[in-house]
C-alpha positions as CSV (number, residue, x, y, z in Angstrom):
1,X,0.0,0.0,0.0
2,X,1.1,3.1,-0.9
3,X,-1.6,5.7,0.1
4,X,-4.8,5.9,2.0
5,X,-7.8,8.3,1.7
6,X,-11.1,7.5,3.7
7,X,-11.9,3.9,3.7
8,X,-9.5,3.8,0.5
9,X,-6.1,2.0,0.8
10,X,-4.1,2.5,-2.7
11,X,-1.2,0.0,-3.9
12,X,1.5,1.4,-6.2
13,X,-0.1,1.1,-9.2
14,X,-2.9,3.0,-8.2
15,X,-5.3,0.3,-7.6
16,X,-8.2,0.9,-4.8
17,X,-9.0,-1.1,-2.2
18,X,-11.7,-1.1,0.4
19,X,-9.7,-1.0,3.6
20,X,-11.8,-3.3,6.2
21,X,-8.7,-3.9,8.5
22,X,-8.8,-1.7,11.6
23,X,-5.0,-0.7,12.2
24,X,-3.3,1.3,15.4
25,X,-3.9,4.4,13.9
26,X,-6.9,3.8,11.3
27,X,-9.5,2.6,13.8
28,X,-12.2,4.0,13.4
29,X,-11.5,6.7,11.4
30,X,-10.0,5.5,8.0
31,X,-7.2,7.3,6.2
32,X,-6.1,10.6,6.1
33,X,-9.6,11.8,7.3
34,X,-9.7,15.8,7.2
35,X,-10.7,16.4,10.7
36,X,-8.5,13.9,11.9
37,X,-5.9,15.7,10.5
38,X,-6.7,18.8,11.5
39,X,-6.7,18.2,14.7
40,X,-3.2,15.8,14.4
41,X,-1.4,18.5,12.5
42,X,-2.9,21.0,15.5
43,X,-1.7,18.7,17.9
44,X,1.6,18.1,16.4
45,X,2.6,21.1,17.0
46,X,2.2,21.2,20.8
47,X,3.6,17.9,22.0
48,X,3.8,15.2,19.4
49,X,4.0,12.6,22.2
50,X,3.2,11.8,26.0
51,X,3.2,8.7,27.3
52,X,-0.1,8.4,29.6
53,X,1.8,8.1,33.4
54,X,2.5,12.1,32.6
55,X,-1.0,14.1,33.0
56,X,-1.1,16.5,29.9
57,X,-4.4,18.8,28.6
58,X,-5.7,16.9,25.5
59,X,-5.8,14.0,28.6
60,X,-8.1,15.9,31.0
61,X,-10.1,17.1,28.5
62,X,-10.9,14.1,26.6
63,X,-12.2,12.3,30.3
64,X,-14.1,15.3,30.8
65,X,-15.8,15.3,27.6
66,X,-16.4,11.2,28.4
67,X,-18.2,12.2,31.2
């Protein structure tokens, strides 16, 4: 696979496939999904990683909006 767009995985010779596989990072939300990155890119450029035993923002706010 060389590209992904949606629920779209391409191989290198462009040929489409329906991607039905969930992934680490494609769960849920397919490939390359605009508001995904948005928000990733947004994100990015504030702390690109935290491992969960530090408490961080996106953290706090994400169990608030759970609950």
């Amino acid at each position: 696979m060389t590209e992904g767009s949606m629920q779209y995985a391409y191989d290198h010779t462009g040929k489409r496939y329906l991607d039905m596989n969930a992934g680490f990072a494609t769960t849920g939300v397919g490939h390359c999904h605009p508001r995904i990155d948005a928000k990733l890119s947004e994100q990015m450029k504030k702390l690109q990683h935290c491992t969960t035993i530090y408490l961080h923002d996106e953290m706090s706010e994400f169990a608030y909006e759970l609950t």
